[in-house]
N, C-alpha and C positions, 0 to 999 in steps of 0.2 A: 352628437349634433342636435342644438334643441328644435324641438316638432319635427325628427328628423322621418317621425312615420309622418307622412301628413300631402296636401295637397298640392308638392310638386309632381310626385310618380304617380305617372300614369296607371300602375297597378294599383294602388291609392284609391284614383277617380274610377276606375270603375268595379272597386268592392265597392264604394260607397254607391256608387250608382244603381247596385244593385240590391244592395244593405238598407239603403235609405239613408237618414239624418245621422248629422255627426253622434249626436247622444244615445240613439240607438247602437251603434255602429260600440261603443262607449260598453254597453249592459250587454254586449253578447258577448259572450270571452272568446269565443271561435272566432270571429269576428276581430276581437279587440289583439287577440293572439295573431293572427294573418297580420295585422297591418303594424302592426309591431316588427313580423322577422321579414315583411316585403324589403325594407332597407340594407339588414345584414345581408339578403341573399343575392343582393342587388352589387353591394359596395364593400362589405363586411367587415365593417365598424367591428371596435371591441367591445363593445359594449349596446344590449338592446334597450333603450328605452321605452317602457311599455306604456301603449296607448293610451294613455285617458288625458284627465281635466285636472284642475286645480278647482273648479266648483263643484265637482265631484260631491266634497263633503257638506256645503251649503245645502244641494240637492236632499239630501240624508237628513238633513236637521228641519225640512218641513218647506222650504223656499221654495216653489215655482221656478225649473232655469229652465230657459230656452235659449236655444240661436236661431236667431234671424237674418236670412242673407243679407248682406251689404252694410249689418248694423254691429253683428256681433251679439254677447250674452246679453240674455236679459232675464232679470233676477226680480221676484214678485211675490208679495211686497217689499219697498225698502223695509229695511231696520233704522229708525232713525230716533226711537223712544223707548222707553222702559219696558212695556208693556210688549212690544215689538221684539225686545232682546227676550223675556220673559218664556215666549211661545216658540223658542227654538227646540228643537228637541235634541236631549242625547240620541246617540244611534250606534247599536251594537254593530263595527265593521264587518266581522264576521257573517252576520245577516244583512244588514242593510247594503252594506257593499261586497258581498261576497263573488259579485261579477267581477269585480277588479283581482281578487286573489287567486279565482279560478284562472282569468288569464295570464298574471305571473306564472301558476304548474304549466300551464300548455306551452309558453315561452321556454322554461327550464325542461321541459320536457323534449323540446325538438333542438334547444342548443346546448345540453348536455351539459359539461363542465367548463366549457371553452371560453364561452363569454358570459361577461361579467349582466348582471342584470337590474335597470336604476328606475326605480324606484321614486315618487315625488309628492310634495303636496303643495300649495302657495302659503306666502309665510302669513303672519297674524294680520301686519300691515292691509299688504291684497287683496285676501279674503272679506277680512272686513271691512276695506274702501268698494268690493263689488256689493256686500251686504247693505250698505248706507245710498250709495248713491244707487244699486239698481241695474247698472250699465258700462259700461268703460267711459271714463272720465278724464278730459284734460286737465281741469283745475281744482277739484275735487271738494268741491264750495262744499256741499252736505258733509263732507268728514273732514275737514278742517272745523267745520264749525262745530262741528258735536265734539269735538276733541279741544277745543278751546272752550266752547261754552257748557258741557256737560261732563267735565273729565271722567268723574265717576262712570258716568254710563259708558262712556267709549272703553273707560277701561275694563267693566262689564264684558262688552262686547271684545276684544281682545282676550282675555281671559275665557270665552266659551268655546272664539276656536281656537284654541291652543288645546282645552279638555277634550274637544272631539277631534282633533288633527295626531293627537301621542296615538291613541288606540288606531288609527287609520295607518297611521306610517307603521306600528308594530304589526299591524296586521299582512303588510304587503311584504316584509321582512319574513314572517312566518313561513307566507308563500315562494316564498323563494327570490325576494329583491338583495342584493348584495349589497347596494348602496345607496344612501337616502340622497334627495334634493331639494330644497326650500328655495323654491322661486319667491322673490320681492319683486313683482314685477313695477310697483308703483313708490316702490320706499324712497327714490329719486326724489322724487317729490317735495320731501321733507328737509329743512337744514340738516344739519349735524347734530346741533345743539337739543332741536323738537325730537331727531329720531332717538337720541343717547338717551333722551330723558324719558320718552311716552312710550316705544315699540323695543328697543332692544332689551329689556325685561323679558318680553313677551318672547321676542325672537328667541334669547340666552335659554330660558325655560323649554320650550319646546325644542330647540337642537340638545339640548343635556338629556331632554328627555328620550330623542331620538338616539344617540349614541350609546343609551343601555340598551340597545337591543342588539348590539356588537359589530353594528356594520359603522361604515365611513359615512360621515355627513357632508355633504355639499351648500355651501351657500350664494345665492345669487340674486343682485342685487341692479337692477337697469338704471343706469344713471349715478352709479357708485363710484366716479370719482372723491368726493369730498364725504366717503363714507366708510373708505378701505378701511381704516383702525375701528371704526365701531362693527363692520364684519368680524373681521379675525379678533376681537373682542364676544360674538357672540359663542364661541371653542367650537365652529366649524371646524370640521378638518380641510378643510378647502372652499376657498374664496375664488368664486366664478365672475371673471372681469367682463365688461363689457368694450366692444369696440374703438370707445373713447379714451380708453386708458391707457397711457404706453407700458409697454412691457415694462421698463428697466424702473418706471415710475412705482408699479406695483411692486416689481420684486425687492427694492430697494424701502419701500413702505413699510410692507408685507409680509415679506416670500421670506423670511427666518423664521416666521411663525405659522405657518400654514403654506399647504399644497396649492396651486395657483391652478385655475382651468381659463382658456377663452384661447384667442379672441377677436378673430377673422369678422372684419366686416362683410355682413350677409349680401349688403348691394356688390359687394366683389365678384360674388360668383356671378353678374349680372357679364363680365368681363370675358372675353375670349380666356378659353383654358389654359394659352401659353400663359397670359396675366395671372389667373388665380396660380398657377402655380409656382410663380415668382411672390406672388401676396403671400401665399403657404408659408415656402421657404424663409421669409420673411421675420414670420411671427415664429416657426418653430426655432429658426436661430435667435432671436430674440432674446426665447426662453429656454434653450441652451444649457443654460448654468445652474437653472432652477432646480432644486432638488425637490423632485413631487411637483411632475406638470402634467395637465391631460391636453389634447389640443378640444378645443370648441368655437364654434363660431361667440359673437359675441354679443349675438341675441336671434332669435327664431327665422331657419330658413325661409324664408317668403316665394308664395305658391307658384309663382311663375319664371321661377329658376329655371334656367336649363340643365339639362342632363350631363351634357358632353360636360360643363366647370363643376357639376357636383362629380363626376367622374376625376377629372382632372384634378380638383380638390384629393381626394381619397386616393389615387395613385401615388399623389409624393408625399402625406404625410402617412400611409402606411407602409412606405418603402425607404 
């Protein structure tokens, strides 16, 4: 379930409260390991997804990131020039991030063989829209236009995180992740035509790159309807739908060529339990047929879920 460690459980809110800030909470692997298996022990998912960020590696390459309540990251300074892409720096995962691998062994270490362990980074796109504009953006005026008016450079900048995102996913693979995940959180965004031609290079490279290290790749993309074929074009081995996409519309796309994951609307669980678990039923019969499906919601659980539908939730697709 994606951000399934995160701020709806109350075991959650009060590591953090006692941990301090997200980012801290992020570089202690004790810390990042706790809120990682708080969900399995709670629900017991098949799979832990281990705590961290997708700015992770910006962090590493010399960027200023912060959160700030009510605003979200914030990333200092933009990238928006030559000079700017120039002073990023490589970062050997193994040192720079070696809090994130530490917490993979302490995850593998308390769930044994049993479940599976995933692994993530944000794809080229993402990365590089929080790198330019700074912040989370609706219309992403700063990287549309550096991507129209300075192609070179954008492509520069696409190209560096892709150099420092191989070593970072091999690294968490080392540590014990089973299977990788390229969140696109922002590739919506973009037509068909702008994503095939500017970022699926980008994307196609770094998931080729990711799949020599022998695990399964995941790709996810928000707001991928009019983009399913240029996914399962990037040799993901599985294409993560979001909420707006009908089942039968992706598997009929799709689903011959790649493993399907999603795609429960997260405002469901807003729903009494009997509901979410007709919603469940729902999308597991849907996908049914599919051969190679995971269930997932069909973008990030949001903090003020109740417990009794993520309960409700997990009782009938684990049974």
């Amino acid at each position: 379930m994606m951000r399934q460690a995160g701020r709806y459980l109350p075991e959650y809110r009060a590591t953090r409260l006692d941990k301090g800030g997200f980012l801290d909470m992020v570089h202690d692997p004790a810390t990042a390991a706790e809120v990682t298996l708080q969900p399995i022990r709670r629900y017991g998912m098949d799979a832990a997804v281990i705590f961290c960020d997708i700015l992770v590696p910006p962090a590493a390459m010399g960027i200023e990131v912060r959160f700030e309540e009510g605003v979200g990251p914030l990333l200092d300074p933009p990238v928006r020039d030559a000079a700017a892409i120039n002073r990023l720096s490589d970062f050997d995962p193994d040192v720079a991030t070696a809090f994130l691998g530490a917490a993979i062994e302490r995850v593998r270490g308390e769930l044994g063989d049993e479940r599976a362990i995933l692994g993530f980074c944000g794809a080229p796109f993402t990365v590089a829209s929080y790198l330019i504009e700074g912040r989370s953006s609706r219309n992403f005026e700063n990287t549309k236009a550096l991507m129209l008016g300075s192609p070179e450079l954008f492509d520069r900048l696409l190209e560096r995180v892709v150099d420092v995102s191989i070593p970072y996913l091999a690294h968490q693979v080392r540590a014990g992740a089973d299977a990788l995940q390229i969140f696109d959180s922002w590739g919506g965004a973009l037509d068909e035509v702008t994503y095939r031609a500017r970022i699926l290079p980008s994307l196609t490279r770094l998931v080729s790159a990711a799949k020599e290290n022998g695990v399964p790749v995941i790709a996810y993309l928000n707001g991928c309807h009019h983009l399913l074929e240029a996914l399962a074009d990037s040799g993901a081995d599985v294409v993560s739908i979001d909420w707006r996409v009908p089942p039968a519309e992706a598997i009929a796309r799709i689903g011959d060529r790649v493993a399907l994951q999603g795609n429960l609307d997260p405002c469901t669980l807003f729903a009494p339990p009997d509901v979410v678990r007709e919603k469940a039923r729902g999308v597991l019969d849907a996908f049914a047929d599919q051969r190679g499906y995971i269930f997932n919601l069909g973008s990030g659980i949001l903090p003020k879920t109740p417990l009794e539908s993520v309960a409700a939730l997990w009782e009938t697709v684990l049974t």
